[in-house]
C-alpha positions in Angstrom: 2.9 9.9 -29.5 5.7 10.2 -26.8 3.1 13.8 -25.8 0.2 11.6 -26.0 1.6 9.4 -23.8 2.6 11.8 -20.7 -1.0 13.5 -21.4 -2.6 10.2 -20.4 0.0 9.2 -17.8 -0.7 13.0 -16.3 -4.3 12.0 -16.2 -4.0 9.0 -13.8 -4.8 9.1 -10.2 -2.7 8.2 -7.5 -4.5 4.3 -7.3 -3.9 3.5 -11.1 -0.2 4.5 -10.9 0.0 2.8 -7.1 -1.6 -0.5 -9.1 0.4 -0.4 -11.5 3.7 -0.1 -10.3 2.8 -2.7 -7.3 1.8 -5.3 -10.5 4.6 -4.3 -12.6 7.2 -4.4 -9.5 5.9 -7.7 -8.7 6.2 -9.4 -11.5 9.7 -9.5 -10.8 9.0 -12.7 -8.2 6.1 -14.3 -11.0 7.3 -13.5 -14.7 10.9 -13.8 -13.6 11.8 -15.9 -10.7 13.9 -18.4 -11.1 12.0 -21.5 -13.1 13.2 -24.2 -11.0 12.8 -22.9 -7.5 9.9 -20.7 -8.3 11.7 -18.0 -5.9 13.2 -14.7 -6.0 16.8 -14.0 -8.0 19.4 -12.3 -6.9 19.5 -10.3 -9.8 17.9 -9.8 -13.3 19.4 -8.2 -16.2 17.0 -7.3 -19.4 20.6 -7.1 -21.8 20.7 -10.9 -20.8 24.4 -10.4 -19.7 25.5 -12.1 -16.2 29.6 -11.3 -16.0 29.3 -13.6 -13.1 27.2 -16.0 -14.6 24.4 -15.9 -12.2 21.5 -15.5 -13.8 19.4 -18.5 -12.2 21.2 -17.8 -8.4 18.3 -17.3 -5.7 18.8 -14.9 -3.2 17.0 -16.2 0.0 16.5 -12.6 1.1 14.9 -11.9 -2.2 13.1 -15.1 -1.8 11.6 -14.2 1.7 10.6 -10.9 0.3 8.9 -12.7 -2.9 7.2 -14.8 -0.5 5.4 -11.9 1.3 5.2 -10.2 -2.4 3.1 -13.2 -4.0 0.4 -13.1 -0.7 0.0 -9.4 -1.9 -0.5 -10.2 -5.1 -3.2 -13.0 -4.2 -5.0 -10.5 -1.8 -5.1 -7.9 -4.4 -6.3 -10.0 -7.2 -3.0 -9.7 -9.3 -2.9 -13.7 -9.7 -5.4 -16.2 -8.9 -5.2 -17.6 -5.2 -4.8 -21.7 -6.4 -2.0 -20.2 -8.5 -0.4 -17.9 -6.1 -0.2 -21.4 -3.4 1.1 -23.3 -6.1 4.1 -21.6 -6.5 4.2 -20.8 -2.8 3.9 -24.7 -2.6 7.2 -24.3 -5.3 9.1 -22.2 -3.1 8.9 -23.7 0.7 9.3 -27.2 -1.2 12.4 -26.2 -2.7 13.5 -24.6 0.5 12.8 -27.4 2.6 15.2 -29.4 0.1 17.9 -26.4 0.2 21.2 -26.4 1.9 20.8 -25.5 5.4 22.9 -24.9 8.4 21.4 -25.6 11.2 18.3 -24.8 10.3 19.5 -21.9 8.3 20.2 -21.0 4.7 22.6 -19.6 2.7 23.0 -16.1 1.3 22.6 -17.2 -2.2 21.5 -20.5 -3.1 22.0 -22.4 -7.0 17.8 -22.1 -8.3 18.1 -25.7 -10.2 19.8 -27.4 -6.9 19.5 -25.5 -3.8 23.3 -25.9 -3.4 25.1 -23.0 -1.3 26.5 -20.8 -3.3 29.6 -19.1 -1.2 28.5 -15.7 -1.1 32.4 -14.9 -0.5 35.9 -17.4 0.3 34.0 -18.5 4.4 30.7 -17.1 3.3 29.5 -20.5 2.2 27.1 -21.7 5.3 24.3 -20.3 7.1 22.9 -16.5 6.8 21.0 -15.8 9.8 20.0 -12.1 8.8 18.9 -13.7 5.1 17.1 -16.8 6.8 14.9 -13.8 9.1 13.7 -12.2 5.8 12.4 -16.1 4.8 11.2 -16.4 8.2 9.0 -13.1 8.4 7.6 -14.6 4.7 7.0 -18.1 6.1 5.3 -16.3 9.8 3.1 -14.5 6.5 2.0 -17.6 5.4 0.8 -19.3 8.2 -1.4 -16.2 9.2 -2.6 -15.9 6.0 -3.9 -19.7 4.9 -4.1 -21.7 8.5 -8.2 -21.3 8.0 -8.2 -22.4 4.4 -9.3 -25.2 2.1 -7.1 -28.4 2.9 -4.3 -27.5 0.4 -3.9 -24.2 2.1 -3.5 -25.2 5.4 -0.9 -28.1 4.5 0.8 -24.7 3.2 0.2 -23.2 6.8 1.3 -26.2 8.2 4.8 -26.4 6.1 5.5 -23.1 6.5 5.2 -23.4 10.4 8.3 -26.5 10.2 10.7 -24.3 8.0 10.3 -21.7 10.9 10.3 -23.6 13.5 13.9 -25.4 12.4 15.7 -21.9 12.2 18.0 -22.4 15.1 18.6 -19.3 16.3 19.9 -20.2 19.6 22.9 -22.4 18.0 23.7 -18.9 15.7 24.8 -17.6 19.9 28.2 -19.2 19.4 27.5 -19.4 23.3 27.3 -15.8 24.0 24.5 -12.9 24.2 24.8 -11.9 20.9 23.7 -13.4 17.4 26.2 -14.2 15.1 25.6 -13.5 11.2 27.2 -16.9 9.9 28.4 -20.6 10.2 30.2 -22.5 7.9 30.6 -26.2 8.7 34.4 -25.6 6.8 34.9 -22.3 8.4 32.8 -22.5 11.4 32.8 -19.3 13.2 35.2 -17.7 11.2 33.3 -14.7 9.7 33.2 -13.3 12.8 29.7 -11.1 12.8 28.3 -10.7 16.1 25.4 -8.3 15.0 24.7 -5.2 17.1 22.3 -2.4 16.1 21.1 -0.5 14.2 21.0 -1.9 11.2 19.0 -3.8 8.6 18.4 -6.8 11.2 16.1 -5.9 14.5 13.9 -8.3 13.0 16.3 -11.3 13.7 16.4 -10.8 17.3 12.7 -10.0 17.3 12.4 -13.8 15.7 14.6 -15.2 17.6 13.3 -14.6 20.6 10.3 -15.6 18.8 10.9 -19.2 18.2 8.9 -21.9 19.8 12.0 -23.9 19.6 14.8 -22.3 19.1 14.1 -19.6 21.4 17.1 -17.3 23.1 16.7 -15.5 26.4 16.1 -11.7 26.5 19.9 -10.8 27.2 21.1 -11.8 23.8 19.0 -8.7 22.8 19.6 -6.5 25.3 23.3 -7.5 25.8 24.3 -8.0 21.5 21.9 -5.9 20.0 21.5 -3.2 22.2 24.8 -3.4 23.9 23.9 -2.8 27.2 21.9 0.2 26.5 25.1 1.9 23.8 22.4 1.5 21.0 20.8 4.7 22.3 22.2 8.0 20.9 20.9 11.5 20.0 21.6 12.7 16.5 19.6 15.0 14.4 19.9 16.3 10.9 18.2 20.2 10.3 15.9 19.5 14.0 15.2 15.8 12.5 16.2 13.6 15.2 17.1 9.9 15.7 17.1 7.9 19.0 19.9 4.9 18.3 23.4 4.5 17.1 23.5 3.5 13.3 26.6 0.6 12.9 29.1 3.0 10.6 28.9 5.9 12.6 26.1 7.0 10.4 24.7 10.0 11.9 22.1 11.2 9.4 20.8 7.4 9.5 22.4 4.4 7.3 21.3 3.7 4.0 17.4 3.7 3.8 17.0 -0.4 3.3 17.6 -0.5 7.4 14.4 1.3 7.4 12.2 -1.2 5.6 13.9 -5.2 5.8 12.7 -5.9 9.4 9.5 -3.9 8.6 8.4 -5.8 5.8 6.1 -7.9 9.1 6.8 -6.0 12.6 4.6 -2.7 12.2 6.8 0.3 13.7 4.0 2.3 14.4 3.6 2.0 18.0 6.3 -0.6 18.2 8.6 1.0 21.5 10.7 -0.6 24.0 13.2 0.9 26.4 15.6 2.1 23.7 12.8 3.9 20.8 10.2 4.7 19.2 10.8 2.6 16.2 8.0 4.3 14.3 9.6 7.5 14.9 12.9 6.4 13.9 12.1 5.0 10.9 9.9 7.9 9.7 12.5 10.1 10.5 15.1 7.9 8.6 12.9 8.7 5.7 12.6 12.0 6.1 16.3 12.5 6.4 16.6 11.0 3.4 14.2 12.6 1.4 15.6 16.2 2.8 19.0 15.5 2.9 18.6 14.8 -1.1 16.5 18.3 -1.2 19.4 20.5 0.1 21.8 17.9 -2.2 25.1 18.9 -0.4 26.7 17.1 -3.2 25.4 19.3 -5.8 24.0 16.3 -7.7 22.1 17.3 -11.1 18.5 15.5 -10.7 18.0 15.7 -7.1 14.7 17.0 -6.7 12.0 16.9 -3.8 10.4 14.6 -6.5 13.6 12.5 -7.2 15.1 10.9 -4.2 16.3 8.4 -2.1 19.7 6.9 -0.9 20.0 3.1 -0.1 22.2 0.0 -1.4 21.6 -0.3 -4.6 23.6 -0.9 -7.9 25.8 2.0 -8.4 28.1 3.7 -11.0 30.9 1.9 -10.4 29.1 -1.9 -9.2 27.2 -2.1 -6.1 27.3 1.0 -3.4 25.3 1.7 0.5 24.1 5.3 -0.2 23.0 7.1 2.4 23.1 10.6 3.6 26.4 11.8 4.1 29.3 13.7 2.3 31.1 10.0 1.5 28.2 7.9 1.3 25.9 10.1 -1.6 27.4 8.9 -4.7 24.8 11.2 -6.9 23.1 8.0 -7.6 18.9 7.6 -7.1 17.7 4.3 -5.8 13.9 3.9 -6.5 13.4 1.4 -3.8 14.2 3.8 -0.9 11.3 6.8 -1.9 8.8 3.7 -3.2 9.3 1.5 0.3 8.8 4.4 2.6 5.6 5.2 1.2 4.1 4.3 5.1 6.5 6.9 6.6 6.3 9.5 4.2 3.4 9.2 1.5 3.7 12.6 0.1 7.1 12.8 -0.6 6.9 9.1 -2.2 4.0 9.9 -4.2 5.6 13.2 -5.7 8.7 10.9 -6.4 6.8 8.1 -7.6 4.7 10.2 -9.9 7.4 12.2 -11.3 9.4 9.5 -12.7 6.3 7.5 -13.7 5.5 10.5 -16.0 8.1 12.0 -16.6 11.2 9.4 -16.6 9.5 6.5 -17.9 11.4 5.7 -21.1 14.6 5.8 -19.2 14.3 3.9 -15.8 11.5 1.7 -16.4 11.3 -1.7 -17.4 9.0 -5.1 -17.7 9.1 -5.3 -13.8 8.8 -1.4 -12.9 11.2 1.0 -12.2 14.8 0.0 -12.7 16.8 -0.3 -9.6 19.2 2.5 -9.5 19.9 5.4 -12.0 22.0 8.7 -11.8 21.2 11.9 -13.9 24.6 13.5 -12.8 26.2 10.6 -14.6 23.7 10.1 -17.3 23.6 6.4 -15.9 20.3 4.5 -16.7 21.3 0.5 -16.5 18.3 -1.7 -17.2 18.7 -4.2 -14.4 16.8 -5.6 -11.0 18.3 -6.7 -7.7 15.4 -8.6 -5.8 16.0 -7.6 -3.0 15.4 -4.1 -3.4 12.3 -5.2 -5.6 10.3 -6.9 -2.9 10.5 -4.1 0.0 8.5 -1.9 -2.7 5.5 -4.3 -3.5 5.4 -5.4 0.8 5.7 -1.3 1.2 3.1 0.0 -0.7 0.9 -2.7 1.0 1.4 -1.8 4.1 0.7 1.7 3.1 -2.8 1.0 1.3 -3.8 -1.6 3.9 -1.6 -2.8 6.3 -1.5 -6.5 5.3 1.5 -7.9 6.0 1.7 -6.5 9.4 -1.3 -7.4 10.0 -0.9 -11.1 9.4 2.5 -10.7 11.0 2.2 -9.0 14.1 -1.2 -11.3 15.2 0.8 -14.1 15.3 1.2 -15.9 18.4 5.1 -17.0 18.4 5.7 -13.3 17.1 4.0 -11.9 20.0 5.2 -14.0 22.6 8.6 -13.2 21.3 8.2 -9.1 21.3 6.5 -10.1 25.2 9.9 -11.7 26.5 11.8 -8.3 24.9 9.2 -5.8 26.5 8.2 -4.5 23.7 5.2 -2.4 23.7 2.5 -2.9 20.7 -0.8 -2.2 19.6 -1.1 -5.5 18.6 0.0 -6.9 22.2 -2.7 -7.7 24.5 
């Protein structure tokens, strides 16, 4: 049977295994979100055991991503649209019920309350870099249902308030930079101006975005960019990169700061005076992808149809792979090949095929591929993090048809924000 089985799985075409691991992948954010909040978990474990007992916790990363994952799944038919806006209905009512800090939520959030969950001891307030991944979903939701029947556009129309009460400009701390967190116990405490690069261009894209909230273009150029520092030269085998990766990460960070902000905000063509952000992230890929082809590390299973480095679980709890000597732990994340399937198709395909066929019975599950395995240490745990489910759904979309960038980048506040940074775009007029 098992022969039978890889016969027929040989025989599909690239579409049918594309459907079915975008279906599969997203059932993760239908089938299994969190009953109460009808939004993304932080984690989901098919052996049913939770050592932290935090089973029904909502991540409100994973929730953003969900949020951008269920308009996929209406526009490709996977669920029917008055069912998909009910539970997007769910979700934006219990986030409008949520903790929030200023307009912000928290990094994880109880699913049958809303109540912050600390995250860590003075991690227990507002996550600006988790509240951007909600906002990119919410910016995705106005775009996508403001012409609709009247229950639709009341969506629209809620969607539009949850973003427009971020307050970005509070998250200053009264400087030029952005700060990660506020705790109204801890206040400033945390102490994470965010620079670049990272995982979070797409907060300071936002926040210069918001119609309310709005900050001038120094915090960008001033935190993020840090007065022009962001820009350095690395390359890896002639691959090159244009920016400074936070860590010191010459061969690019883990691949997750590659997708997050690009869920919405469409690299290709994206420049300003620091990159080519379509070039950088391709490239990011494409280190990855060859950096686990020459497999310094000697790695058993690395294969130019088996790789991919990025945070993920890990042998030993929960790791940042990523291309270097200390960072390659020998274990495969999924997410990374499957979510860079816009910057490097063939090379996600081959990887996406291969395990599809060939690896099935041991890293897949009821919502797709499991979310990290390692041959070298015959290591195959049947468990989800959301957050590294949703980038592959969003990904593949944007591959096959550009959707969510679509709807993100024609909208207004989003454009009048990447203006004010002069940014150059396709999409701006």
């Amino acid at each position: 049977m098992k022969q039978n089985g890889l016969a027929v799985r040989d025989k599909l075409s690239d579409e049918e295994i594309l459907d079915s691991v975008q279906y599969h992948t997203f059932q993760y954010f239908w089938d299994g979100a969190e009953p109460v909040s009808g939004a993304g978990r932080e984690r989901f474990h098919e052996d049913g055991l939770y050592p932290q007992n935090d089973k029904n916790t909502v991540a409100t990363g994973a929730a953003g991503f969900g949020i951008m994952a269920i308009i996929t799944a209406i526009d490709r038919k996977f669920v029917p649209r008055n069912e998909g806006v009910q539970r997007l209905n769910k979700i934006l009512g219990y986030l409008e019920k949520a903790d929030r800090f200023h307009g912000a939520w928290p990094h994880w959030m109880e699913g049958e309350t809303g109540r912050v969950k600390p995250f860590s001891k003075r991690d227990d307030g507002g996550d600006l870099v988790e509240t951007s991944f909600v906002a990119q979903g919410l910016i995705c939701i106005r775009q996508y249902f403001k012409a609709g029947n009247f229950q639709e556009q009341a969506l629209a129309a809620k969607a539009t308030q949850l973003w427009e009460e971020i307050d970005f400009n509070f998250y200053r701390n009264g400087k030029n930079v952005l700060y990660w967190h506020w705790s109204p116990q801890y206040q400033w405490q945390m102490n994470f101006a965010v620079r670049g690069y990272n995982e979070c261009l797409i907060m300071y894209v936002l926040a210069a975005s918001s119609p309310k909230y709005g900050v001038p273009a120094e915090v960008y150029h001033e935190g993020w960019a840090q007065n022009g520092k962001i820009k350095r030269v690395t390359n890896y085998k002639g691959i090159p990169l244009q920016l400074f990766h936070q860590g010191d990460a010459k061969n690019g960070g883990p691949l997750f700061w590659a997708h997050y902000s690009f869920l919405g905000l469409n690299p290709n063509g994206l420049s300003d005076r620091y990159a080519d952000y379509g070039q950088e992230v391709r490239n990011m890929a494409k280190i990855n992808y060859q950096w686990s082809v020459d497999n310094p590390g000697g790695f058993e299973g690395y294969s130019p149809e088996s790789w991919g480095l990025t945070a993920s679980y890990s042998v030993t709890g929960y790791a940042a792979h990523a291309p270097s000597l200390k960072e390659d732990l020998g274990v495969i994340s999924p997410t990374a090949a499957l979510s860079s399937f816009p910057y490097t198709p063939k090379e996600s395909m081959a990887a996406m095929r291969n395990w599809y066929t060939n690896k099935k019975d041991k890293i897949w599950g009821k919502y797709g591929f499991y979310d990290a395995f390692s041959d070298q240490a015959a290591w195959y745990p049947k468990k989800y993090l959301g957050i590294d489910q949703g980038p592959i759904v969003v990904m593949i979309e944007n591959y096959r048809s550009g959707l969510l960038w679509e709807l993100f980048m024609k909208d207004k506040d989003v454009q009048s924000g990447l203006k004010k940074l002069d940014f150059v775009s396709p999409y701006l007029k």
